[in-house]
C-alpha positions in Angstrom: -71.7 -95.4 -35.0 -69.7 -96.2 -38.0 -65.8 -96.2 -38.0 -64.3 -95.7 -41.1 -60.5 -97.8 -41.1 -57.6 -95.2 -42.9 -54.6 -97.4 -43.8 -51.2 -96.3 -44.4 -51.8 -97.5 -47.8 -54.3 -94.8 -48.3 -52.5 -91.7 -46.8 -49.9 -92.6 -49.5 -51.8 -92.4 -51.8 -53.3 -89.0 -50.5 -50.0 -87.8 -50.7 -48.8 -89.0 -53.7 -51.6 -87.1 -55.4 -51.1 -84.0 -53.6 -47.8 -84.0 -55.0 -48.8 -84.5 -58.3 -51.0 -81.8 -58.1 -48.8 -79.3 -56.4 -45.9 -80.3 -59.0 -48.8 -79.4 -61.8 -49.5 -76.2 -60.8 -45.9 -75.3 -60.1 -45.3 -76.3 -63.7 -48.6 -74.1 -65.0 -47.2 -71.5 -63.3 -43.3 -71.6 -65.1 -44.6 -72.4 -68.1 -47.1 -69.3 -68.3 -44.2 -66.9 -66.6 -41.7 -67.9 -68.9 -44.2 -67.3 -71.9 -44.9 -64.2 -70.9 -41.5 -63.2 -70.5 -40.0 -64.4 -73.6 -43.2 -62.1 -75.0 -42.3 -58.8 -73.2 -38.4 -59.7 -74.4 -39.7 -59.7 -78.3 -41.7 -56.8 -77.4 -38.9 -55.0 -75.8 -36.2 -55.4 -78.1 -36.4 -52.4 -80.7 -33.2 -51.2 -81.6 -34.6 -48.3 -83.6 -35.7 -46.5 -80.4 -32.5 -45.4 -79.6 -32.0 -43.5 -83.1 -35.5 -43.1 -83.1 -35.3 -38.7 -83.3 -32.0 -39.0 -85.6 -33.8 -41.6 -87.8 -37.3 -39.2 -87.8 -34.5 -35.6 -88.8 -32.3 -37.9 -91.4 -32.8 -38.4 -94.9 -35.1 -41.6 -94.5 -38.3 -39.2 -92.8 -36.3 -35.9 -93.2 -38.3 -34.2 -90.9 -37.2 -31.2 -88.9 -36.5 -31.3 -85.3 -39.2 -29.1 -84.3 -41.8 -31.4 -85.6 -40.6 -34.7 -84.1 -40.5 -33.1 -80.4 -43.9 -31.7 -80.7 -46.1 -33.3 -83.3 -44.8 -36.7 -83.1 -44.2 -37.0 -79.0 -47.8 -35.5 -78.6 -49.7 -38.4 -80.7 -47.5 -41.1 -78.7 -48.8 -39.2 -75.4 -52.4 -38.9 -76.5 -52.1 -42.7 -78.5 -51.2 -43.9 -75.1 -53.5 -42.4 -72.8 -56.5 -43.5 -75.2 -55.2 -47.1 -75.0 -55.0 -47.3 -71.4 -58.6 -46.3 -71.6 -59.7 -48.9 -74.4 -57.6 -51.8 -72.1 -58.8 -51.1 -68.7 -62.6 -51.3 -70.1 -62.1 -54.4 -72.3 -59.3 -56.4 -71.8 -61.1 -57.9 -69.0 -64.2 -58.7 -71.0 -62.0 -60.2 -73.9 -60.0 -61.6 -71.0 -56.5 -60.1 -72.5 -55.0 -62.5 -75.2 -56.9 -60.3 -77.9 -55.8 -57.6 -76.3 -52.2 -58.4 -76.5 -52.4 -59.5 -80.0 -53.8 -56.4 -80.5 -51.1 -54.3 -79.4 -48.8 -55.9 -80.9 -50.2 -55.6 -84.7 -50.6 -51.9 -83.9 -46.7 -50.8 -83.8 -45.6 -53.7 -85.9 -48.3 -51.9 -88.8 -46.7 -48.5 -87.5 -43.0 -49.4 -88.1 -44.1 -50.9 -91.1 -45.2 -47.2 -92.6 -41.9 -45.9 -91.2 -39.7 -47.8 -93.6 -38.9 -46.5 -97.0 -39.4 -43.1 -97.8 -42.7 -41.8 -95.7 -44.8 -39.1 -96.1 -45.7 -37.1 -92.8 -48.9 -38.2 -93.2 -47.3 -42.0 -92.6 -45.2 -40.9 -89.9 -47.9 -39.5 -88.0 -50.2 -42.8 -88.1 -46.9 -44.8 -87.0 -46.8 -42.2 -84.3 -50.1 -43.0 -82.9 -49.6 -46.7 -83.7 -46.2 -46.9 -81.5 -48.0 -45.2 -78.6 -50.2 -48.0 -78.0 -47.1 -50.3 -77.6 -46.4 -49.1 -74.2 -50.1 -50.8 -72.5 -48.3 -54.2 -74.0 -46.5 -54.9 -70.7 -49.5 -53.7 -68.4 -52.1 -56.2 -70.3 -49.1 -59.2 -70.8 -48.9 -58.8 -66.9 -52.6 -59.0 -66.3 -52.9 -62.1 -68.6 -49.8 -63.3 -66.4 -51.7 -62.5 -63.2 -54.8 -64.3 -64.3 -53.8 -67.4 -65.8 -51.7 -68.1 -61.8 -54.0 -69.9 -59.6 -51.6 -69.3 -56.9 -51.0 -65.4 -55.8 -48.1 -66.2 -53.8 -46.2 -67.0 -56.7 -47.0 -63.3 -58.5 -43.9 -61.9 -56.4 -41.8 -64.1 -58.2 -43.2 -64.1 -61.6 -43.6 -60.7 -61.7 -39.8 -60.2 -61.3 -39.0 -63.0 -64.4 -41.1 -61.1 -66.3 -39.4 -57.1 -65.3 -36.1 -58.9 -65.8 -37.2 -59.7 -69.2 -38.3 -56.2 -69.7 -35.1 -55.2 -69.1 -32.9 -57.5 -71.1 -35.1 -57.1 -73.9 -34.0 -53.0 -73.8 -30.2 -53.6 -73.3 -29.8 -56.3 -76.0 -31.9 -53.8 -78.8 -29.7 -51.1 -77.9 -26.7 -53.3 -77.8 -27.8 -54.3 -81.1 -28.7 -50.9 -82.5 -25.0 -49.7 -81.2 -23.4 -52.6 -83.6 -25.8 -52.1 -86.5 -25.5 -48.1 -86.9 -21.3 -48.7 -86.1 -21.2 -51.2 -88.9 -22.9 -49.0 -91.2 -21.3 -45.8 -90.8 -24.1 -44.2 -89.3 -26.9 -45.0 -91.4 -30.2 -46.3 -89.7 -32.2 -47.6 -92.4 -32.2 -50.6 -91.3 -33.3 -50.2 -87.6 -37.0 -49.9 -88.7 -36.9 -53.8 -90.4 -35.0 -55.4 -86.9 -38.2 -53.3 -85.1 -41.0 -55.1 -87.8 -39.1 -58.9 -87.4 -38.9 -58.4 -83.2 -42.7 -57.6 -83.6 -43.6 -60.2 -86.1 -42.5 -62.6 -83.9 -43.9 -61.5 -81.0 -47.0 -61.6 -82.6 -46.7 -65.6 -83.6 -45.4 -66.7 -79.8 -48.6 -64.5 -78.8 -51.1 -66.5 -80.6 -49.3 -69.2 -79.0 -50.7 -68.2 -75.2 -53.2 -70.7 -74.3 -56.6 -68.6 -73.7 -58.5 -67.9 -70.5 -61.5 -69.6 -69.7 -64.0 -66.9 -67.9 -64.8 -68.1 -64.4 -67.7 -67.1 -62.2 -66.2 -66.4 -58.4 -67.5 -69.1 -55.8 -67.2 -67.4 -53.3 -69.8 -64.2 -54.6 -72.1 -66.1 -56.7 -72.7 -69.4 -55.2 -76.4 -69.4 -53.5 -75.1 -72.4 -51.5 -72.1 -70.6 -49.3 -74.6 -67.9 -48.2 -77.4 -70.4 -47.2 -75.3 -73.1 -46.2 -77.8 -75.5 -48.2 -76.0 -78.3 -50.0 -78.5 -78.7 -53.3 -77.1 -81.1 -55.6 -80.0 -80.1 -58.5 -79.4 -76.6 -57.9 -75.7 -77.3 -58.9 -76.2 -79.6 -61.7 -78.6 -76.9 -63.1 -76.1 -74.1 -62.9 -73.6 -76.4 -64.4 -75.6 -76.6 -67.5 -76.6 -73.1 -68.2 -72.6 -71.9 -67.0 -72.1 -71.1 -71.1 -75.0 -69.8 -71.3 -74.8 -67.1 -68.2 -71.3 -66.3 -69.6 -72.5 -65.1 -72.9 -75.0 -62.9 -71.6 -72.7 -61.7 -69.2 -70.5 -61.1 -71.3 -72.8 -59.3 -73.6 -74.5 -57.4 -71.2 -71.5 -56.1 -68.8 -71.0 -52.8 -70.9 -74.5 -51.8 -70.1 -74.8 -52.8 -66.4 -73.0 -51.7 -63.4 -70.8 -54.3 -63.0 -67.2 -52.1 -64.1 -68.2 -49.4 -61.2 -68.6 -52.3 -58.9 -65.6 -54.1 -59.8 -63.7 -50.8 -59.4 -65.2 -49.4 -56.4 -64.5 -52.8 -54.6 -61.0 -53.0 -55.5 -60.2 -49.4 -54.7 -62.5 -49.9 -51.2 -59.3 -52.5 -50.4 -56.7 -50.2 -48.6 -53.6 -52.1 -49.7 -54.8 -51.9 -53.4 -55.9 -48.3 -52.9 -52.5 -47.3 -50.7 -50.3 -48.7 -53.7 -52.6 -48.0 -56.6 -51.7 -44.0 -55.4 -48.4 -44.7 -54.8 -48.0 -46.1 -58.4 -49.9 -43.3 -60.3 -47.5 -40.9 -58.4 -44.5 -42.6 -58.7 -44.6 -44.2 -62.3 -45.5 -40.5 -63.4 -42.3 -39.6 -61.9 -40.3 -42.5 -62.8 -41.7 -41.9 -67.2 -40.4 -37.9 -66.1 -37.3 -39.1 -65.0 -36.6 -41.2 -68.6 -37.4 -38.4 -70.7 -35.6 -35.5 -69.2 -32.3 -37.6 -67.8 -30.3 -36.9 -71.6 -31.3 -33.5 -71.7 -29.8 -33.4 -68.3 -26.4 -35.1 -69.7 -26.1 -32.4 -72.0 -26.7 -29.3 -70.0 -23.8 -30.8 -67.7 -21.3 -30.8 -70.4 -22.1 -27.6 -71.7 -21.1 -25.9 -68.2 -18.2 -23.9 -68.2 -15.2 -25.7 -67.6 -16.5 -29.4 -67.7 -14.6 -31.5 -70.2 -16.7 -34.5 -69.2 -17.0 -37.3 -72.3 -20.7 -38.7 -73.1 -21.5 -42.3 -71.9 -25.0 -42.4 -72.5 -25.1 -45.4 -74.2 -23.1 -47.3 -71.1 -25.2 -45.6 -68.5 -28.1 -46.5 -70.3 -27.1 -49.9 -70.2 -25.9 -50.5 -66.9 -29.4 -48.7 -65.9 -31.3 -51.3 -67.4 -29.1 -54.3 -66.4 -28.7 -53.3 -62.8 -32.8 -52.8 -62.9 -33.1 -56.5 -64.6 -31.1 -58.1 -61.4 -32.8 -56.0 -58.9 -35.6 -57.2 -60.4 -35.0 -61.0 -60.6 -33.5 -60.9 -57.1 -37.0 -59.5 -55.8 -39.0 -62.0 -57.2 -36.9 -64.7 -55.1 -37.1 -62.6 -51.8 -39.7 -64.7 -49.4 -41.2 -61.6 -47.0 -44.2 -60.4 -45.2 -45.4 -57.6 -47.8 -48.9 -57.2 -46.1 -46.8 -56.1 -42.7 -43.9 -55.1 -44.3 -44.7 -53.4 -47.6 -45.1 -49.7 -46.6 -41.9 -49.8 -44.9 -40.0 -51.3 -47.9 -42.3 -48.0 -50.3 -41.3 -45.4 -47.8 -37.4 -46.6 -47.5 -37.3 -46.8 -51.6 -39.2 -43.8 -52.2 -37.0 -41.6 -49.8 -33.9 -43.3 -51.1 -34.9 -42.8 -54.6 -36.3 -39.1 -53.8 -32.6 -38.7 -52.6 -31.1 -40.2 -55.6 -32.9 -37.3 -57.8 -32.4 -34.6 -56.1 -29.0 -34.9 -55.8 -28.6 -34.8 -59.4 -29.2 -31.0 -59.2 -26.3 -30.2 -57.2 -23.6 -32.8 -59.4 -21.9 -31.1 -62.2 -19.8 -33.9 -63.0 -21.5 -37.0 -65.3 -19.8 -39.6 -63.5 -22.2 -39.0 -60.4 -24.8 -38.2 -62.0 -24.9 -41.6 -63.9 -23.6 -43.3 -60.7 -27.1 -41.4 -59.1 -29.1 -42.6 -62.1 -27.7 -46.5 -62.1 -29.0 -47.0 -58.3 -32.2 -45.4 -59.2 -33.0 -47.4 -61.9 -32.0 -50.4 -59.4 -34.1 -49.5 -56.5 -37.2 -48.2 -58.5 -37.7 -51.7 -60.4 -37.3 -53.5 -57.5 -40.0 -51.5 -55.8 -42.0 -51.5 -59.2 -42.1 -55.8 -58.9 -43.6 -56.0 -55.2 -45.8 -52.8 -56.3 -47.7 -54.6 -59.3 -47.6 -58.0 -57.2 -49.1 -57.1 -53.9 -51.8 -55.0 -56.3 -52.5 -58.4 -58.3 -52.8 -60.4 -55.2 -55.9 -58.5 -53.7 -57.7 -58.0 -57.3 -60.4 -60.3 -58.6 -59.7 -62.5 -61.4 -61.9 -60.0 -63.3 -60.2 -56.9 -62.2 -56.6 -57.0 -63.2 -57.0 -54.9 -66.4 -59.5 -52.7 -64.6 -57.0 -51.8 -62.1 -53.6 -52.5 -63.3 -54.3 -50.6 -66.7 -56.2 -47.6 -65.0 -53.5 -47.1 -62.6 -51.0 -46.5 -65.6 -53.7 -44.0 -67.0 -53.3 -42.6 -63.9 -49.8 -42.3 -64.4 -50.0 -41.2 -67.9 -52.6 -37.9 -66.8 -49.4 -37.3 -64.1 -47.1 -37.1 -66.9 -48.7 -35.1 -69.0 -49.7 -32.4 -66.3 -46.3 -32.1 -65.0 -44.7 -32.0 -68.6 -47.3 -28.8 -69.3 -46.1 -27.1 -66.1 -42.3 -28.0 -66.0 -41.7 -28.4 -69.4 -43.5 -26.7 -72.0 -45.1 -24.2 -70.3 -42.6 -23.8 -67.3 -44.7 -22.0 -65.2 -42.4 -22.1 -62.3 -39.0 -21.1 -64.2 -37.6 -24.1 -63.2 -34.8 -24.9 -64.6 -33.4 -28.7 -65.6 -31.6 -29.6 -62.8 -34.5 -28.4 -61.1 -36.6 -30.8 -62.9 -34.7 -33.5 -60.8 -34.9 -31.2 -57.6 -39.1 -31.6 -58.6 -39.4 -35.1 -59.0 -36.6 -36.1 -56.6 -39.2 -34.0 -54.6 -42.2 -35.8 -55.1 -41.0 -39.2 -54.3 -39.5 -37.7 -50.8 -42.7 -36.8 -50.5 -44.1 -40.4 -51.2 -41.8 -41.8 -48.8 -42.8 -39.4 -45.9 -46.0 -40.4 -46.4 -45.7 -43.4 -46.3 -43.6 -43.1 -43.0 -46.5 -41.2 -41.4 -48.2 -44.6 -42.8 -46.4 -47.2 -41.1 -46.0 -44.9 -37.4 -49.9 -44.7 -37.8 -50.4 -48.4 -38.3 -48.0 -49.4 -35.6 -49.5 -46.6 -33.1 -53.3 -48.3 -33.9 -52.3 -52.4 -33.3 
């Protein structure tokens, strides 16, 4: 029998390096977060899209009203739905920094075309070209996701990087507010603050250190599901690793690998249970921001209201309230796995409310009060959504997922905007829009009720 003698001397040591280690990876971690976020900020920060219809109608694109609420809205809708497609089947093969890049140079070209005088030919392109601006925060959060080591920190970095989201909207339309004061109501310049924002977006994105593709242990290694510990067999894979990359990376389009990597994550239930929850949900939440001014101004045109328009502050304090709700989140250490569907059906009911009340307020001030806690609740919910989703994905899964959900969302949108909106099947009117969607997220949160009292009925 041999005894092997530990001295203090070497547990310190021990120690020591585990520290080192642990204070590495907690500086990976930062370091990639804050990256991110000071990306999605750049990103973010437009100030022409608050002006973006009265610059599209004034003398810089002259078009008429008409066009820029069907023509131009329908090629951002259709630009974004066939770039959630192109991201959730590549950015996971090109392993997302492309990617980003890549939708980044697309609206920067498109503001580009925007500036001078444009033809509507122009306009049009840049159209298409700012649609594919909204998959930059879906991919930038996948590359986030998969460059972490440690998925209990997604909770956390997931609400840097939504607070950044957030002040990156409020400071470009702070800035857009000063710019168009200053000049007298002349947005020429909005286009050019869009095209610099962008520009440099696209430098601190070639910054991001790459991600090297990894082959999962724990499914491909011969030696766990044998329990036979082959040193040549090892050394062997070792040298052909670059070599089985490249032709898998080459040959995954024509293999089977994207249904399986999908059908596995959607065969989890916590992926699957919030992954339906989000498609739902963000559908609502993108109905909720397009409809919510129109909503402004049918309230003031009611007989007898003498309210004063404070979109511009409501806005704000909407995307302020929604950057500390989601910061605040991030730092909140809890259960999800037992406690998640509790927290969705709570927020969804509460937020269901929210809406829905907005049908029966014909005063502004509670209807942006209504709006303000909305915004606050829903980003909250949207940080330990797209974190508890990350943490039960594969490292090659996050785009797959992540980015189909949002198509998901976008199919949502564009169904309910056909029946409520343009078509208006149901004669609804728009307060009842809100009575709609406050409707569906009620119905979210009941579910989700029924959820939980099932899961505590089965343990």
């Amino acid at each position: 029998m041999t005894f092997i003698l530990v001295t203090n001397e070497d547990v310190n040591i021990v120690e020591n390096d585990l520290m080192r280690n642990l204070i590495l990876i907690m500086k990976i971690w930062k370091k990639t977060t804050y990256m991110v976020a000071i990306y999605l900020f750049l990103l973010e920060f437009r100030p022409l899209e608050p002006f973006m219809t009265a610059y599209l109608i004034g003398p810089d694109a002259n078009l008429s009203l008409k066009e820029v609420a069907t023509t131009i809205e329908y090629l951002k809708t259709y630009a974004s739905l066939l770039t959630s497609v192109l991201m959730f089947m590549t950015a996971d093969y090109f392993l997302y920094k492309p990617n980003i890049i890549f939708l980044t140079v697309c609206p920067c070209v498109s503001y580009f075309l925007m500036i001078g005088a444009p033809s509507v030919t122009q306009l049009r392109v840049s159209a298409f070209g700012i649609g594919a601006i909204y998959s930059g925060n879906m991919i930038a959060l996948c590359y986030l996701y998969a460059k972490i080591d440690d998925v209990e920190q997604y909770q956390m970095a997931t609400g840097i990087v939504t607070a950044a989201i957030q002040l990156g909207k409020v400071v470009g339309d702070f800035s857009a507010q000063i710019i168009v004061s200053a000049t007298g109501g002349i947005y020429t310049i909005l286009p050019y603050c869009n095209i610099f924002s962008l520009l440099l977006a696209i430098i601190w994105a070639c910054l991001f250190p790459s991600i090297k593709q990894k082959n999962d242990p724990c499914e491909n290694s011969s030696l766990l599901k044998h329990g036979v510990d082959n040193e040549t067999k090892n050394i062997e894979q070792n040298r052909n690793t670059i070599k089985i990359d490249k032709e898998y990376k080459t040959e995954i389009f024509f293999s089977k690998e994207i249904w399986m990597n999908f059908k596995s994550s959607y065969s989890n239930p916590i992926v699957l249970k919030k992954s339906l929850w989000y498609i739902v949900g963000m559908g609502a939440y993108i109905l909720v921001l397009s409809n919510i001014n129109v909503l402004y101004s049918y309230v003031i045109k009611i007989p007898g209201n003498h309210d004063v328009l404070s979109n511009g502050l409501a806005e704000s304090m909407v995307t302020l309230s929604g950057a500390a709700g989601a910061y605040l989140i991030g730092k909140v250490n809890c259960d999800w796995a037992r406690y998640g569907d509790v927290f969705t059906a709570f927020c969804s009911i509460v937020m269901g409310t929210l809406m829905m009340s907005c049908y029966f307020y014909h005063k502004l001030k509670f209807i942006y009060l209504a709006y303000i806690l909305f915004g606050l609740i829903c980003q909250m919910h949207f940080v330990v959504i797209y974190a508890e989703i990350a943490k039960q994905l594969k490292k090659q899964c996050y785009s797959l997922i992540i980015e189909f959900n949002f198509f998901g969302s976008l199919i949502v949108v564009t169904i309910l905007t056909l029946i409520l909106i343009q078509y208006n099947i149901m004669y609804i009117t728009i307060p009842g829009r809100f009575l709609f969607i406050g409707g569906l997220f009620l119905m979210l949160g009941i579910i989700f009720l029924f959820v939980c009292i099932y899961d505590i009925r089965k343990k």
